[in-house]
C-alpha positions as CSV (number, residue, x, y, z in Angstrom):
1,X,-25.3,22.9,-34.1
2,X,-22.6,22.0,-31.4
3,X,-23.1,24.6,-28.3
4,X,-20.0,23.2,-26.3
5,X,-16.3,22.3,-28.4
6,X,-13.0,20.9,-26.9
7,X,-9.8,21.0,-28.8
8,X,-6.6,19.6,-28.4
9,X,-3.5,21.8,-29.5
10,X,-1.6,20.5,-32.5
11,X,1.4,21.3,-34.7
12,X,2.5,20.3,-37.9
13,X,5.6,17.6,-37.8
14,X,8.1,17.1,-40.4
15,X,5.6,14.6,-42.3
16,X,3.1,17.4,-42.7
17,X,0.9,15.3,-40.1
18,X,-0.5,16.9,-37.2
19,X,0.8,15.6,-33.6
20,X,-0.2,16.7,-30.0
21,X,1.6,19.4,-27.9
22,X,1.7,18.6,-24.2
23,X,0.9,22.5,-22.5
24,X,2.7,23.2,-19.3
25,X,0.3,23.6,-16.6
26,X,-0.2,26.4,-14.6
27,X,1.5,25.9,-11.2
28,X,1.5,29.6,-10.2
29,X,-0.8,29.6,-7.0
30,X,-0.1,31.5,-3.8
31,X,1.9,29.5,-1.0
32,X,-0.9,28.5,2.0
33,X,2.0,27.8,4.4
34,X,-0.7,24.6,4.7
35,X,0.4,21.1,3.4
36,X,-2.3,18.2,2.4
37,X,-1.5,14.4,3.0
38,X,-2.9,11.8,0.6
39,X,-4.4,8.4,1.6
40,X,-0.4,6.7,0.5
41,X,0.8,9.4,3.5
42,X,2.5,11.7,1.0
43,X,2.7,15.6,1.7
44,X,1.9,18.6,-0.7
45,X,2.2,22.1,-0.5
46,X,-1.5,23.3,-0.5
47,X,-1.2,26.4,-2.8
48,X,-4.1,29.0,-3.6
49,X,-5.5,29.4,-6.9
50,X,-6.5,33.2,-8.3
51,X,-9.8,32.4,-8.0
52,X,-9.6,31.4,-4.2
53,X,-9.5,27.1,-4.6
54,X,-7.4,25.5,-2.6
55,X,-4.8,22.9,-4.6
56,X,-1.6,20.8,-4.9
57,X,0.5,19.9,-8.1
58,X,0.5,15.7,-7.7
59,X,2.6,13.7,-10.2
60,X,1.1,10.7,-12.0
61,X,3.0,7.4,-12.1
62,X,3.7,8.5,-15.7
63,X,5.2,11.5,-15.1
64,X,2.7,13.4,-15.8
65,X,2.3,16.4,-13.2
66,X,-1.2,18.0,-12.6
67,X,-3.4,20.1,-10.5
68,X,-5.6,18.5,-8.0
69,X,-8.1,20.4,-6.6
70,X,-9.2,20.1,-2.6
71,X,-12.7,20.0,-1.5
72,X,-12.7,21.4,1.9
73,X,-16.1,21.0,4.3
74,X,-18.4,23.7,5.0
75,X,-17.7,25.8,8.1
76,X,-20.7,25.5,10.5
């Protein structure tokens, strides 16, 4: 018995075989007025998730654009 699953969302193409459908991501987040700088020296936006983590939308050097969440330290 499998207690965890992962699935990958699929459609039917004209061959009758099934092929994978790239899902938009979510970039809806709250504007920080806070931007984050990489290690290359790029700047992002930092944006607020609903749940209250801190993020940016990076691009890959594919294209491909995704959420990359920031790890920010403890306040003493």
């Amino acid at each position: 018995m499998f207690a965890d699953s992962f699935g990958q969302n699929a459609k039917l193409d004209s061959k009758g075989n099934y092929v994978y459908v790239k899902q938009p991501i979510d970039t809806t987040g709250n504007p920080t007025g806070k931007t984050f700088t990489d290690s290359k020296g790029v700047v992002y936006p930092v944006l607020l998730s609903k749940t209250g983590s801190l993020f940016v939308i990076r691009t890959s050097a594919k294209g491909t654009r995704y959420k990359y969440y920031l790890r920010t330290e403890a306040k003493i």
